[in-house]
C-alpha positions as CSV (number, residue, x, y, z in Angstrom):
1,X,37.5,-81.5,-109.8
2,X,33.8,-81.8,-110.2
3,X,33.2,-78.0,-108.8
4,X,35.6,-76.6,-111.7
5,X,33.0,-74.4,-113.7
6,X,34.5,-75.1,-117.1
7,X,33.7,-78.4,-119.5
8,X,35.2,-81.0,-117.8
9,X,38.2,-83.3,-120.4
10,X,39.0,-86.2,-117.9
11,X,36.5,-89.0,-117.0
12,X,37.7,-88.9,-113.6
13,X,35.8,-85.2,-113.9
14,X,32.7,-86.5,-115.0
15,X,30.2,-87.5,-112.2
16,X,28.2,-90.6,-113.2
17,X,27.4,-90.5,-116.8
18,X,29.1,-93.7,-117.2
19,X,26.2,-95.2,-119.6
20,X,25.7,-92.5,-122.1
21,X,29.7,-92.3,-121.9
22,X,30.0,-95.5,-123.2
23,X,27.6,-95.0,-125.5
24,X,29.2,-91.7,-126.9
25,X,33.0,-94.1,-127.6
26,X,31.2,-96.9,-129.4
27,X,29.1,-94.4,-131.5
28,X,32.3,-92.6,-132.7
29,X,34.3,-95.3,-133.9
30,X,31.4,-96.6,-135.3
31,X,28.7,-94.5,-136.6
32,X,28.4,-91.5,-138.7
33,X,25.8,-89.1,-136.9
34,X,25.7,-89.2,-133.2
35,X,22.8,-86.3,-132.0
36,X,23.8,-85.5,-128.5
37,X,20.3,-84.0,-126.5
38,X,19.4,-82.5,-123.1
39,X,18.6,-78.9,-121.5
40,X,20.6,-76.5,-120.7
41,X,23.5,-77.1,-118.1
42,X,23.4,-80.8,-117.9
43,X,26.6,-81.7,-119.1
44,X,26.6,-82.2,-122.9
45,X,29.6,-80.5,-123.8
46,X,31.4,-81.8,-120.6
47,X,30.1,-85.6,-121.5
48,X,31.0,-84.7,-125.7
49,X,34.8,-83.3,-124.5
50,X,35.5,-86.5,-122.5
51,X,34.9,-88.9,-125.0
52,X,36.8,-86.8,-127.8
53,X,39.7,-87.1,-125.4
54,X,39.2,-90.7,-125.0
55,X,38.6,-91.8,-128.2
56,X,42.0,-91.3,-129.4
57,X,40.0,-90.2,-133.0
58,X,41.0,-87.1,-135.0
59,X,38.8,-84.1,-134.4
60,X,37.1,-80.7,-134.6
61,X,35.7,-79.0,-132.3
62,X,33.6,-75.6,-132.8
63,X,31.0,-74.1,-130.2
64,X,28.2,-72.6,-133.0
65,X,26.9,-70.6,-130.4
66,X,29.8,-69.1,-129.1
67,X,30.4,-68.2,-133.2
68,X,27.1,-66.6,-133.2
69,X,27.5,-64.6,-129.5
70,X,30.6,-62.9,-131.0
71,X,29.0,-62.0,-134.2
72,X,25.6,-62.6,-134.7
73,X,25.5,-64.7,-137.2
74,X,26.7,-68.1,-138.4
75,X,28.3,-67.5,-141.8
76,X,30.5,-70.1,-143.5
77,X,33.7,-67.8,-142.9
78,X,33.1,-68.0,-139.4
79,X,33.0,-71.5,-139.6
80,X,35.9,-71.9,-141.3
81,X,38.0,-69.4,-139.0
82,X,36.6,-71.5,-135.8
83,X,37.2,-74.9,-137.8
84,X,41.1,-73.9,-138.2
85,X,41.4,-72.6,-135.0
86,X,40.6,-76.3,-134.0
87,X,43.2,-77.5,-135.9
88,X,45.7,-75.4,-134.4
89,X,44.7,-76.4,-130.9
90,X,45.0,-80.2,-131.6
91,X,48.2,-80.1,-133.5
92,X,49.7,-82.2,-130.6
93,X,47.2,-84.3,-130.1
94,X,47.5,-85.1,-134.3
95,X,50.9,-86.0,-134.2
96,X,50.0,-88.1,-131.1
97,X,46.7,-90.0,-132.5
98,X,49.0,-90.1,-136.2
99,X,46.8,-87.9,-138.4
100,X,49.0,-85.8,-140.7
101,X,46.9,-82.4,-141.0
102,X,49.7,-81.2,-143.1
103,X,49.6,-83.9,-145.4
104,X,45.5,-83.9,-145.4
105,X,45.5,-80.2,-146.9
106,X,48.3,-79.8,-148.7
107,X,48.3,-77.5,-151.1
108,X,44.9,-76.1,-150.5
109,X,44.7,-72.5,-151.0
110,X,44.9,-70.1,-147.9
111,X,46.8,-72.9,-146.1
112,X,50.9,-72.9,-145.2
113,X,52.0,-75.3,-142.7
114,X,55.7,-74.4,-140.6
115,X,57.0,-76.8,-137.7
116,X,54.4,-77.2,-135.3
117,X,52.2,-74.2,-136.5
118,X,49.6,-73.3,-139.4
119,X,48.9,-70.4,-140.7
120,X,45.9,-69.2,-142.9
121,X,44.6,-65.9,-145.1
122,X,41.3,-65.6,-144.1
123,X,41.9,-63.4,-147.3
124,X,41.2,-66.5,-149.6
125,X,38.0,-68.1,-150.3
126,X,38.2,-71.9,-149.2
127,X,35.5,-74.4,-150.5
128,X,34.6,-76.2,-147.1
129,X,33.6,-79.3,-149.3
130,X,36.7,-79.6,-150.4
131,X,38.7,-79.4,-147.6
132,X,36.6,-82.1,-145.9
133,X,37.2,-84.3,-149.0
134,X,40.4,-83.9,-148.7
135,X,40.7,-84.9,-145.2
136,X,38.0,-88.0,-146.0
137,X,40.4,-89.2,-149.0
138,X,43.6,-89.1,-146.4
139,X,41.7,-90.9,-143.8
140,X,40.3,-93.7,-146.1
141,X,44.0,-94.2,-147.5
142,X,45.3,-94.3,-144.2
143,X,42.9,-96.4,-142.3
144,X,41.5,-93.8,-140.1
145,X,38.1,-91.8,-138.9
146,X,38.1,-88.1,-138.3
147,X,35.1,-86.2,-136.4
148,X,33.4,-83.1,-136.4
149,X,31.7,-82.1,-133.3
150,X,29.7,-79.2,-133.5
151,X,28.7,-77.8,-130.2
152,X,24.9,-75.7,-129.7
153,X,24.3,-76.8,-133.4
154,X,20.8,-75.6,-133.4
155,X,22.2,-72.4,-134.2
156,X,23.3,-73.5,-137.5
157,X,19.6,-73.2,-138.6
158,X,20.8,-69.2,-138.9
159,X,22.0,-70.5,-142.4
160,X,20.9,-73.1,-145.0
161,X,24.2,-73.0,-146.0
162,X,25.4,-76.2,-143.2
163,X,22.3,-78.5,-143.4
164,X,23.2,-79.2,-147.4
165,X,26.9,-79.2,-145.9
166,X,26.4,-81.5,-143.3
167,X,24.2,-84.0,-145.6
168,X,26.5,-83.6,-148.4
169,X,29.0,-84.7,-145.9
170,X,27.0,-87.4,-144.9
171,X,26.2,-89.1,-148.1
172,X,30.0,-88.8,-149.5
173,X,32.8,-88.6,-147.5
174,X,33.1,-92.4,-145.9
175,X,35.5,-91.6,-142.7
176,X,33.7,-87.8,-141.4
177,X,31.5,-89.0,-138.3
178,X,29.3,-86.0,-137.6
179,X,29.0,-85.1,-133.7
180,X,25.5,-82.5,-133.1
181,X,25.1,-81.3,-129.2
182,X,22.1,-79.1,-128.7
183,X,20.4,-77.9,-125.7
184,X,17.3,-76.6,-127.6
185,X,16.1,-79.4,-128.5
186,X,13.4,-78.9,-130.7
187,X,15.1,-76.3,-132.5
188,X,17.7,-78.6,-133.1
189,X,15.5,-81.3,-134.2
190,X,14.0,-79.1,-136.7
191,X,17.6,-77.7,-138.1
192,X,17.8,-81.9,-138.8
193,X,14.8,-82.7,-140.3
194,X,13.5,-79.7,-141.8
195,X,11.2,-79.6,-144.7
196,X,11.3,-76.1,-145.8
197,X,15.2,-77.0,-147.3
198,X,13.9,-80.9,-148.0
199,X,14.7,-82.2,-144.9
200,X,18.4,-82.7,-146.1
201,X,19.8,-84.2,-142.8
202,X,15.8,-86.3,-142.6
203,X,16.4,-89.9,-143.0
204,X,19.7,-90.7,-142.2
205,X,20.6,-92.9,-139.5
206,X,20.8,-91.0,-136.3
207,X,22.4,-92.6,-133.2
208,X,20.7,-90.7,-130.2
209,X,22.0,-89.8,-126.5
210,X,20.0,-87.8,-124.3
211,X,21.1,-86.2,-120.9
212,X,18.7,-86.1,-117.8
213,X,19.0,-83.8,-115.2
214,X,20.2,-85.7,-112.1
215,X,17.6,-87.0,-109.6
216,X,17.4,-85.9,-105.9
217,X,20.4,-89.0,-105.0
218,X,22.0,-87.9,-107.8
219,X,22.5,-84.6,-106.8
220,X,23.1,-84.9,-103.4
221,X,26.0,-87.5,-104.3
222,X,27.1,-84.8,-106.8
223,X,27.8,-82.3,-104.0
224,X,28.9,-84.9,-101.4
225,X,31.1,-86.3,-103.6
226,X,32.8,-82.8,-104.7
227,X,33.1,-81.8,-101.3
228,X,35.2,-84.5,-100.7
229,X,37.8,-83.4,-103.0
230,X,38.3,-80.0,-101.2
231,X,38.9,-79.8,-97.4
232,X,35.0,-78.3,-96.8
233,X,32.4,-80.2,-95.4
234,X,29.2,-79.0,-95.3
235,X,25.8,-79.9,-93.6
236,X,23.6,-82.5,-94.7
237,X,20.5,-79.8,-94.5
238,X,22.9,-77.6,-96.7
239,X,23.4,-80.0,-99.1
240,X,19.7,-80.9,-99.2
241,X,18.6,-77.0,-99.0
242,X,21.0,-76.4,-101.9
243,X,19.3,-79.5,-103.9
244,X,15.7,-78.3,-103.4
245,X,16.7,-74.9,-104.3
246,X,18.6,-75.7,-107.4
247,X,16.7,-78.8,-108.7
248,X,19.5,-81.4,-110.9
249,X,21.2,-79.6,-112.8
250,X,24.6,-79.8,-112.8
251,X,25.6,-76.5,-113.9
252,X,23.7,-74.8,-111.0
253,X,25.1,-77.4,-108.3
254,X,28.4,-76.6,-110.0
255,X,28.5,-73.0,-109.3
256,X,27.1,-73.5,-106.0
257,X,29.9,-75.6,-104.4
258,X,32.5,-73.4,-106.4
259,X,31.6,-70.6,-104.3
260,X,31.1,-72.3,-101.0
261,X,34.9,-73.8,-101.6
262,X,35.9,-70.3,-102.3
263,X,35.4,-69.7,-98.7
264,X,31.3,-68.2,-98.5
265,X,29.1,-69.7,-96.3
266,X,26.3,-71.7,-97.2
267,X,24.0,-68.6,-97.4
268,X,26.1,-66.3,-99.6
269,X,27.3,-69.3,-102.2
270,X,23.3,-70.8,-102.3
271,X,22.6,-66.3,-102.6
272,X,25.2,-65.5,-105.1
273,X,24.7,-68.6,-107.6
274,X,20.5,-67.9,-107.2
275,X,21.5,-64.6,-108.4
276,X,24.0,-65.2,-111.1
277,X,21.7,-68.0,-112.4
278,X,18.7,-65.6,-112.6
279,X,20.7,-63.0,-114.8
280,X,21.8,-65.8,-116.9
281,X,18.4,-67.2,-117.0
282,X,16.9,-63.8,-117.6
283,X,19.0,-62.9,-120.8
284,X,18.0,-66.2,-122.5
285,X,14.8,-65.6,-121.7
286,X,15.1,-62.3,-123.4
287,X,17.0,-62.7,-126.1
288,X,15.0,-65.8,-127.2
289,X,11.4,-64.3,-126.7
290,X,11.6,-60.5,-128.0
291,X,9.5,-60.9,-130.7
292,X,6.3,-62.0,-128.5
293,X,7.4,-61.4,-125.1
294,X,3.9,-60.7,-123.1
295,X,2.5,-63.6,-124.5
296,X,5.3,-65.9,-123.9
297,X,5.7,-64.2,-120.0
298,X,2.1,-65.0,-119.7
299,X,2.0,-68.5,-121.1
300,X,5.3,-69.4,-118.5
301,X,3.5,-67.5,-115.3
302,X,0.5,-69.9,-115.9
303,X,2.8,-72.6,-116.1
304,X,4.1,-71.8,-112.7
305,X,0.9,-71.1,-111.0
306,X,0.1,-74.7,-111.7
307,X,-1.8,-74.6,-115.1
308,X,-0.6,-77.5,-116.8
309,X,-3.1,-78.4,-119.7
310,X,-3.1,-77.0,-123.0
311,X,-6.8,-75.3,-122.4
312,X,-6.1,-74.1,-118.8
313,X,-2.5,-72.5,-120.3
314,X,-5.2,-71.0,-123.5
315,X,-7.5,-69.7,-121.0
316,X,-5.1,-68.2,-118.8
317,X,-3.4,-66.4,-121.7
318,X,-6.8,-65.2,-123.1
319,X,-8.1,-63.9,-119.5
320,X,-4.8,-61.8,-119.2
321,X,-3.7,-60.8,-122.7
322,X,-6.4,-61.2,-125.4
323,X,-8.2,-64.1,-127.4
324,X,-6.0,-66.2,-130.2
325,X,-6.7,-68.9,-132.5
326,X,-5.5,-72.0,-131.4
327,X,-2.8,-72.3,-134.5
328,X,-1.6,-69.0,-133.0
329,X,-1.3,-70.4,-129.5
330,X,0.2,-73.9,-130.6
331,X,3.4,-71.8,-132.1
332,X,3.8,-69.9,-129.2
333,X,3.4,-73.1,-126.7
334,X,5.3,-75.3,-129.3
335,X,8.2,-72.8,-129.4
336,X,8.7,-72.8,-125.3
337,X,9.4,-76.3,-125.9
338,X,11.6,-76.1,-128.3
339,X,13.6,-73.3,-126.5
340,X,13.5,-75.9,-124.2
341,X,12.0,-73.4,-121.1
342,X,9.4,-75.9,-120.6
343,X,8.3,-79.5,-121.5
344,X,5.6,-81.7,-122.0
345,X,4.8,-84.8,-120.3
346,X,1.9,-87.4,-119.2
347,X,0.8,-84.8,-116.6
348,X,1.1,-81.9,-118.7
349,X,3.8,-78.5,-119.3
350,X,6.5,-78.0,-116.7
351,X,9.2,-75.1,-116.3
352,X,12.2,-77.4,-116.8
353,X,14.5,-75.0,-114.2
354,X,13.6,-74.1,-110.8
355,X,15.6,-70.8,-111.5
356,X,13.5,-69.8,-114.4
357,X,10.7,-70.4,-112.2
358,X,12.2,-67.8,-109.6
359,X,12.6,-65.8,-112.5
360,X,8.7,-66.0,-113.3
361,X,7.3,-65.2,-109.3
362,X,9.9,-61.8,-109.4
């Protein structure tokens, strides 16, 4: 149902995103690194688990940032613990799509393989090169692609350690397709082109899908058309209240008729999600800008009071905090982008969420 609050599998799920869907299906049986863009809560993992499913093409599947939520860090263990735990979910879906993981890492160390079940020492050190080799050489000899999908990748740029991976990958193994969703999208365009390592993932051919927040009709189709899976039928003003409140994105609209299915009204769902999505909304904003956080506060309050240019933003900054030399002020303006909390266009910086925006004025 399009109100279920996890990543939706099925593209009967999926509202709309029929182009960059079909996009996403040719890219994977064709291409070898697909960069999958947009801001937070707009469906990327949703869009990127529908087309694995489709695909019918051996994969992987690890969420980076749920690696580095539970322990702070990114390291290649991690990785590889996540990577297998992949495996063991798709064992069924191997034996249905006819790629032998068994026969892919036999003998590698750490690895044993029993019925329908693998099991692995985290004990023993496992070269991640070569167990991708190993499953490039089995896929070349047996006609057949396998892809890695890494969720939230801009977290990777915790360690140097995956960029030389990655490009190593890239440049030698023939049947890997590389799969990079990121919802901070600067950061993840600098973890792929940056210079301070020699841009090792700069360069290569990048095939490029970027997710849009739905427009107004978009959204209000959105809810209409989830409502009409469930036996509530809300207003029209509701549904357009909800919209103004909420802006396009999906996540928000999500929650909001998950709770007003649940049984609330249209006051306590629109009330509880405004609420949940400020906490949420908060802590990113926290975690993301402790090391700076009065001039970053500033810099987004002037946003939302409607200074939009780069000198009313400076001026704003300097009347409330303190003078700073324009290099300083670029980082701090250029790293709100790349958080993705705001963006720039022809008219200027914008908040990107209407609920970071609430967050700002309280």
């Amino acid at each position: 149902m399009l109100f279920d609050p996890e990543p939706k599998t099925r593209r009967e799920d999926l509202y709309d995103r029929e182009n960059e869907l079909k996009s996403l299906l040719t890219y994977l049986k064709k291409e070898r690194l697909i960069i999958i863009y947009g801001v937070r809560r707009v469906g990327k993992t949703s869009l990127l688990k529908v087309a694995l499913s489709e695909a019918a093409i051996p994969y992987a599947y690890i969420d980076i940032r749920g690696m580095y939520d539970k322990s702070g860090n990114v390291s290649p263990s991690l990785f590889l613990k996540d990577l297998v735990d992949s495996f063991k979910r798709n064992l069924v879906f191997y034996e249905r799509v006819k790629f032998d993981i068994r026969g892919a890492l036999n003998n590698l160390r750490g690895f044993r393989f029993k019925d329908f079940e693998i099991e692995f020492s985290p004990i023993v050190k496992v070269d991640l090169h070569d167990l991708f080799k190993r499953i490039d050489d089995w896929c070349i000899d047996h006609g057949i692609r396998f892809i890695l999908a890494l969720d939230e990748a801009q977290y990777l740029r915790y360690s140097r350690f995956y960029s030389l991976l990655l490009s190593w990958i890239f440049d030698n193994l023939k049947e890997i397709t590389i799969v990079l969703a990121g919802s901070e999208v600067g950061l993840l365009q600098d973890f792929l082109e940056s210079s301070k390592i020699g841009r090792p993932l700069g360069g290569r051919v990048k095939f490029e899908i970027k997710l849009d927040r739905f427009n107004l009709e978009q959204s209000i189709d959105f809810l209409e058309k989830g409502f009409l899976q469930t036996n509530v039928r809300p207003g029209v003003d509701e549904i357009e209240k909800t919209v103004r409140e909420l802006d396009g994105i999906v996540g928000w609209l999500t929650m909001y008729g998950r709770y007003r299915v649940s049984g609330l009204s249209h006051e306590e769902s629109l009330s509880k999600t405004i609420k949940e999505a400020e906490s949420i909304v908060r802590d990113e904003l926290y975690n993301l800008i402790k090391d700076s956080k009065e001039r970053y506060f500033t810099i987004l309050k002037s946003i939302c009071q409607g200074y939009n240019s780069w000198a009313a933003i400076k001026d704003y900054l300097e009347m409330k905090v303190s003078r700073m030399a324009d290099s300083h002020f670029n980082y701090l303006l250029n790293r709100l982008v790349k958080f993705g909390f705001i963006e720039k266009n022809r008219d200027g910086y914008s908040i990107t969420d209407p609920i970071l925006i609430r967050v700002l004025k309280s």
